[in-house]
C-alpha positions as CSV (number, residue, x, y, z in Angstrom):
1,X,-32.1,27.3,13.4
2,X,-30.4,24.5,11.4
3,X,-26.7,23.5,12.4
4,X,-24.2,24.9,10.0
5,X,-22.8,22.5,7.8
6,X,-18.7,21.3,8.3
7,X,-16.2,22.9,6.4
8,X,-14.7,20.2,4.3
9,X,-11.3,20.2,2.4
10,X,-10.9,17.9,-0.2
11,X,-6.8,17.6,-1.1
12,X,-7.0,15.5,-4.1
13,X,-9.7,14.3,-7.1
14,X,-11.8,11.6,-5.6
15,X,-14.7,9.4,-7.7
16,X,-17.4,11.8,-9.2
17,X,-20.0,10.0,-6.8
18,X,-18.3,10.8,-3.6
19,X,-17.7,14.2,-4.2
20,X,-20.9,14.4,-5.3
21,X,-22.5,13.2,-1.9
22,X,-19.7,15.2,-0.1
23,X,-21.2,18.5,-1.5
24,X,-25.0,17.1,-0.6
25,X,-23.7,17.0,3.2
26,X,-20.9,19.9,4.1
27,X,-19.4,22.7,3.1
28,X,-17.1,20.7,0.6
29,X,-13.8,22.8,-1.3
30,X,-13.0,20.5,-4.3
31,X,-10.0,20.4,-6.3
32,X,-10.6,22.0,-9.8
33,X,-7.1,19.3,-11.1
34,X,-5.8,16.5,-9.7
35,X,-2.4,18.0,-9.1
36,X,-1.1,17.0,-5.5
37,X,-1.8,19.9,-2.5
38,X,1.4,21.8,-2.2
39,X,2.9,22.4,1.5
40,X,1.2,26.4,2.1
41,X,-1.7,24.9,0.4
42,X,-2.2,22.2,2.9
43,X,-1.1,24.6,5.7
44,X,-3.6,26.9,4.3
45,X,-6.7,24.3,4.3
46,X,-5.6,22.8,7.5
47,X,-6.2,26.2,9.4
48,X,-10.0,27.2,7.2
49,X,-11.6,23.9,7.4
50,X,-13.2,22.1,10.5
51,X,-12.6,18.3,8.1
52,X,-9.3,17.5,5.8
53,X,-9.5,14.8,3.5
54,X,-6.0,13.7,2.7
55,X,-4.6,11.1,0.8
56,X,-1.3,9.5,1.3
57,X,0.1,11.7,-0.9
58,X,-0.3,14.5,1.7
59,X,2.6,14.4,4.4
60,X,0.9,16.2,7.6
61,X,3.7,16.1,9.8
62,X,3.8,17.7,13.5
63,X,5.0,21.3,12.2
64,X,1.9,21.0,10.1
65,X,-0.2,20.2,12.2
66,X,1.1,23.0,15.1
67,X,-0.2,25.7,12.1
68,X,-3.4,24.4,12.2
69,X,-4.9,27.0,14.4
70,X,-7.9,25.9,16.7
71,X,-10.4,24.9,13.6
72,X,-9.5,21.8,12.4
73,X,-10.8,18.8,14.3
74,X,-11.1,16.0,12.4
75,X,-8.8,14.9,9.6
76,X,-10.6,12.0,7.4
77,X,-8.3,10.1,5.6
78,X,-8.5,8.8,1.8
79,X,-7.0,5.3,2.6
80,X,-6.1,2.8,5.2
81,X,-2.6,3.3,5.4
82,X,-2.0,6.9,8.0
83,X,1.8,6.6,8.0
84,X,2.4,10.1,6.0
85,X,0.0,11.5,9.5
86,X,1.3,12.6,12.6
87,X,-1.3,10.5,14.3
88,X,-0.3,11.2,18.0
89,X,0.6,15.1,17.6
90,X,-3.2,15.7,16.3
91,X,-4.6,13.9,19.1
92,X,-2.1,16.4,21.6
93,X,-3.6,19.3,19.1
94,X,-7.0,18.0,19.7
95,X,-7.3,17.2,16.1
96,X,-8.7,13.4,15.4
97,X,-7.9,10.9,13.0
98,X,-9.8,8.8,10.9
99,X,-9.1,5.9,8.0
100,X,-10.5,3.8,5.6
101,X,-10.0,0.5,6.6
102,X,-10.9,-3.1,5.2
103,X,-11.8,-1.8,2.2
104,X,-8.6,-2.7,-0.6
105,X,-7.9,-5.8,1.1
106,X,-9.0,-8.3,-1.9
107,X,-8.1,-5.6,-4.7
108,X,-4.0,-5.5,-3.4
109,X,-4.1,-9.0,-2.5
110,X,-5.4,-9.3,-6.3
111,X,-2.6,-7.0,-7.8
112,X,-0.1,-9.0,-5.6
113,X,-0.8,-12.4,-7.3
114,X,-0.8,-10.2,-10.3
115,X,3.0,-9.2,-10.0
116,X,4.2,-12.8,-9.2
117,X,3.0,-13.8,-12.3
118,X,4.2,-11.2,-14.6
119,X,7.5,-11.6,-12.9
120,X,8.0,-15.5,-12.5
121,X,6.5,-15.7,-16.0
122,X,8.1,-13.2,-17.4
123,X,5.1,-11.1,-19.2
124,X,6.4,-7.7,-19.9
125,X,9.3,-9.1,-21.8
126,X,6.6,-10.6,-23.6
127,X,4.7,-8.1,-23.8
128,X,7.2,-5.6,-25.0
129,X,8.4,-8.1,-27.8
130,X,4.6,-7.8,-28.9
131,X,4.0,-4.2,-28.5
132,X,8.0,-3.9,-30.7
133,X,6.6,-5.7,-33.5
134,X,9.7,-8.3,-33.1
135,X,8.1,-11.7,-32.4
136,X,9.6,-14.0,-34.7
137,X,7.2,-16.9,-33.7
138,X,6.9,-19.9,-31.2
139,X,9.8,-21.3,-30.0
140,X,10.5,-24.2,-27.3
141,X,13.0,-22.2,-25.4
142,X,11.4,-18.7,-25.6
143,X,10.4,-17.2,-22.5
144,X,10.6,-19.8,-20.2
145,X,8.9,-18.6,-17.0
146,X,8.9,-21.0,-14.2
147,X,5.6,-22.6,-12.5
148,X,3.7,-21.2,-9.4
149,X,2.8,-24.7,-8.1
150,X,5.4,-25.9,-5.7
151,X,6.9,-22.8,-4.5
152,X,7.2,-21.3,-1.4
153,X,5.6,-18.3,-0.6
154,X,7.1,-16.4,2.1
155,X,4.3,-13.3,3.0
156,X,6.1,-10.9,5.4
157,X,3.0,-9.5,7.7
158,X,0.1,-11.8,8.0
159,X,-3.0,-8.9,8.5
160,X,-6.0,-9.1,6.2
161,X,-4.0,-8.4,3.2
162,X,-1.2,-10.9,3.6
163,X,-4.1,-13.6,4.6
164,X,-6.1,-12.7,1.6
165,X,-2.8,-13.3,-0.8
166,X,-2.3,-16.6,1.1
167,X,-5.8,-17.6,0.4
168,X,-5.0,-16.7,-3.5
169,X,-1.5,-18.3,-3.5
170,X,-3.6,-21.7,-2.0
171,X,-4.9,-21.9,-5.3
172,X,-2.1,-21.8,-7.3
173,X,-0.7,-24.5,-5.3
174,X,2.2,-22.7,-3.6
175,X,3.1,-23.5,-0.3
176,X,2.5,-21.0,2.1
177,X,4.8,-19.0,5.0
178,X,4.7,-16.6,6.9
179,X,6.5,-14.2,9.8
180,X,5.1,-11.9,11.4
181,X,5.3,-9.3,14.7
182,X,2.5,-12.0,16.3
183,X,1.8,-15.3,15.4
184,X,-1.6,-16.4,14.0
185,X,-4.3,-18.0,16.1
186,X,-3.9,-22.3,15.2
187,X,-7.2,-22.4,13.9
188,X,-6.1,-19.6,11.2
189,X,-2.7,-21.1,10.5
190,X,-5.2,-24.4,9.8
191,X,-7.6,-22.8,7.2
192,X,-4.8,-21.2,5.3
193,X,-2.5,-24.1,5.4
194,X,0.5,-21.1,6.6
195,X,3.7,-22.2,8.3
196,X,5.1,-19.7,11.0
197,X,8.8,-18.4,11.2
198,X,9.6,-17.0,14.2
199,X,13.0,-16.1,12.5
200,X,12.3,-13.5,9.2
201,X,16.0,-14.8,8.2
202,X,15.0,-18.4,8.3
203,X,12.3,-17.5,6.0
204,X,13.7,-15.1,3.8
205,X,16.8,-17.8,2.9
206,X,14.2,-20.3,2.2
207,X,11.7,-19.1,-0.2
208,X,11.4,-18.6,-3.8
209,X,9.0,-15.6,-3.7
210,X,8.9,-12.8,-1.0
211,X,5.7,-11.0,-0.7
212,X,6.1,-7.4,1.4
213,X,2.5,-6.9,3.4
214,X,3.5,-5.1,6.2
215,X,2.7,-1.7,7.3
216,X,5.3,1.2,7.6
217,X,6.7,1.8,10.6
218,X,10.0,2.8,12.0
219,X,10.5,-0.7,13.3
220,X,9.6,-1.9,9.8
221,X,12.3,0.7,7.8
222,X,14.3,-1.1,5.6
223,X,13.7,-4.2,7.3
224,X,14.1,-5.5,3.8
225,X,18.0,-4.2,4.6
226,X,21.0,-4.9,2.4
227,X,21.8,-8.0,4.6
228,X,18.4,-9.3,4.6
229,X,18.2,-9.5,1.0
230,X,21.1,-11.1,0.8
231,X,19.6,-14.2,2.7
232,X,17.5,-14.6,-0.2
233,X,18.3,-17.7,-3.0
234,X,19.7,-16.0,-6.1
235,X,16.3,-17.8,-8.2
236,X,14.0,-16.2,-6.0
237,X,11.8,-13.6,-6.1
238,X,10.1,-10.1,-4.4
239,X,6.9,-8.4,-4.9
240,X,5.7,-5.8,-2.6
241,X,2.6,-4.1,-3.2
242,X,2.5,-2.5,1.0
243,X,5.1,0.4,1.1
244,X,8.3,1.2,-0.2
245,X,10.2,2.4,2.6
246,X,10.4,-1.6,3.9
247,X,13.1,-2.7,1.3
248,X,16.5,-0.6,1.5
249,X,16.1,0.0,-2.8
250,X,19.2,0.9,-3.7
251,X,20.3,-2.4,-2.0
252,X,17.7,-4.0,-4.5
253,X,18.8,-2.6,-7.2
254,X,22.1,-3.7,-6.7
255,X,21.8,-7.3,-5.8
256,X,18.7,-7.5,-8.9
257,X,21.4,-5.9,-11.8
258,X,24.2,-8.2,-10.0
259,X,21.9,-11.1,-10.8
260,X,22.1,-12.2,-7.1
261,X,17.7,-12.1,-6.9
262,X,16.0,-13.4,-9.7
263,X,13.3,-10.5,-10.5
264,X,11.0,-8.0,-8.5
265,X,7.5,-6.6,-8.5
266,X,7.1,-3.3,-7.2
267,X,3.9,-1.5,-7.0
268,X,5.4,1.3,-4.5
269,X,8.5,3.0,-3.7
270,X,10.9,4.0,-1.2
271,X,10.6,7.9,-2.7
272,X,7.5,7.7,-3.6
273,X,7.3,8.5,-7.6
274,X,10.8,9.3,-7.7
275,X,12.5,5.6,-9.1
276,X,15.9,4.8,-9.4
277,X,16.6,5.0,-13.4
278,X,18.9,1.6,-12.9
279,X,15.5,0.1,-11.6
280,X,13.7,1.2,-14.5
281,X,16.5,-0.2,-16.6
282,X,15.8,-4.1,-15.4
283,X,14.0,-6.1,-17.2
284,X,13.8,-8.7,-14.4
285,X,11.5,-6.1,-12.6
286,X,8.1,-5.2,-13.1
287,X,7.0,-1.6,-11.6
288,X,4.0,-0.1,-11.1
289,X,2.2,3.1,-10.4
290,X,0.9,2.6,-6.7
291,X,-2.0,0.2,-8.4
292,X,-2.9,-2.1,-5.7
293,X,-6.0,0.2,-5.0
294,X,-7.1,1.4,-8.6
295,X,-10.2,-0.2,-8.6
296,X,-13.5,1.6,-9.2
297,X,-15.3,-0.3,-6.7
298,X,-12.7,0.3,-4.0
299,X,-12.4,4.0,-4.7
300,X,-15.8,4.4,-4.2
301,X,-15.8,2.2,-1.3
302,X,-13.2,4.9,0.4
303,X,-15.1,7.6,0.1
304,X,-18.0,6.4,1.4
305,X,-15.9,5.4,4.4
306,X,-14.6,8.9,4.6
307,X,-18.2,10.5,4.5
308,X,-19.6,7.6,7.0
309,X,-16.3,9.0,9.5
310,X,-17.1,12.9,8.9
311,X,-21.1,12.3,9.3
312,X,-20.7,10.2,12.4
313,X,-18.2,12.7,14.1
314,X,-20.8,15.7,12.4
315,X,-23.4,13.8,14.9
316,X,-21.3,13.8,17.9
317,X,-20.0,10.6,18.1
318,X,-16.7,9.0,17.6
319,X,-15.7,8.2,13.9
320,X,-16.0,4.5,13.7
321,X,-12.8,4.3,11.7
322,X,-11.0,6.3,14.1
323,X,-7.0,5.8,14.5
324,X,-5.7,5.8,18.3
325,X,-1.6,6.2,18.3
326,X,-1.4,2.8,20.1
327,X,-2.7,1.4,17.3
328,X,0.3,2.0,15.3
């Protein structure tokens, strides 16, 4: 008698082609929209399936996760980042955790060299002039931007990402920094030509641009703090394409209308799609709508990380993506 097939709840649209080969394998529930899950509708799938696929716009906190009844054993995350998952109450619940690492590294370290350049030169001011109908023509003085070559790049967390934009940053002739919770093996610091601060202050005062690569975690929390910010020099510049809840953004906002940082790039925020209107109303800053991913290739990539995790643990095994709390 064949084994039945997993139960498997799907919170959010994925790529046609991996919800196609979900439904070849389990017992897959798609969503019909791509509206977000609400709370009972999460609380709802979390206690009928035996596999949720989340994404990180799902927050599965412990109180969640305690209504999840005795089904659920595996949730399969939609991304690499697990910080909106209660990682180490589903492993007291029995539930395990899975993500999709290694797979967005180049496309956010892409979209990260992508926001340095709008903001240093100074595209969507450009761009809206264009898309306005008020270009008047060339001029010598128009726009200046500044030039990438020269600068210092200051990358705050040095994982695959931040090494990836320090590779890209090598070739636009920046110099290249870094600080992070442990320092890089020589041999690395050799190939990507990266100087080490021990002391994020030091850095922070001494750079032009600030990349944000780090994860979220409470010890990262607004480690981009009021104070901190104020370190930086009033030309330079921050980007951060990781998460929002690292830079204190009211702070930000402040300090960027007061004229005391240059510009910013932001790709995520510290509410998630709720932005501060006197954000919006910079036209130092260049936002974003949480694109770092939005590649086809890497969305595709995801889920067939996802369905590799739910197969494996399907055969018995340990998801090879599986997340252990002490590796938070």
């Amino acid at each position: 008698m064949p084994k039945p097939r997993l139960s498997v709840v799907v919170t959010r649209r994925l790529p046609e082609v991996v919800e196609t080969r979900l439904a070849e394998l389990f017992d897959v529930t798609l969503r019909s929209d791509d509206g977000k899950m609400t709370r009972a509708e999460l609380a709802e799938a979390m206690k009928s399936a035996d596999v949720l696929v989340p994404t990180v716009t799902d927050e599965i906190d412990s109180a969640l996760i305690g209504q999840a009844g005795g089904r659920l054993k595996l949730i399969a995350n939609y991304g690499a980042g697990v910080d909106h998952i209660d990682v180490a109450t589903a492993r007291q619940h029995g539930i395990l955790v899975s993500n999709t690492p290694d797979v967005l590294t180049d496309d956010t370290a892409d979209m990260t060299m992508a926001l340095i350049l709008a903001v240093v030169r100074r595209m969507p001011e450009g761009l809206a002039v264009m898309q306005t109908g008020d270009w008047s023509g060339w001029a010598p003085t128009a726009f200046l931007g500044g030039r990438l070559g020269g600068r210092r790049l200051g990358i705050l967390g040095m994982g695959r990402i931040g090494q990836a934009v320090a590779r890209r940053a090598a070739a636009f002739g920046m110099q290249v920094h870094y600080h992070n919770r442990r320092r890089l093996r020589s041999e690395t610091e050799q190939e990507l030509a990266a100087t080490y601060w021990e002391s994020l202050d030091q850095m922070v005062a001494r750079m032009d641009i600030l990349s944000i690569n780090c994860p979220a975690t409470p010890s990262t929390f607004h480690l981009m703090n009021a104070r901190r910010l104020k370190l930086m020099k009033p030309e330079a510049v921050i980007v951060n394409t990781s998460r929002g809840e690292v830079i204190d953004e009211n702070a930000l906002t402040r300090m960027l209308r007061a004229g005391e940082i240059a510009g910013a790039g932001l790709d995520v925020f510290e509410r998630g799609h709720e932005l501060n209107p006197r954000l919006r109303a910079q036209n130092n800053v260049v936002l974003l709508p949480h694109m770092g991913s939005a590649t086809v290739e890497g969305r595709v990539e995801m889920g067939e990380k996802v369905i590799i995790n739910i197969k494996t643990f399907d055969d018995g095994h340990r998801p090879p993506d599986q997340v252990i709390p002490s590796m938070l």
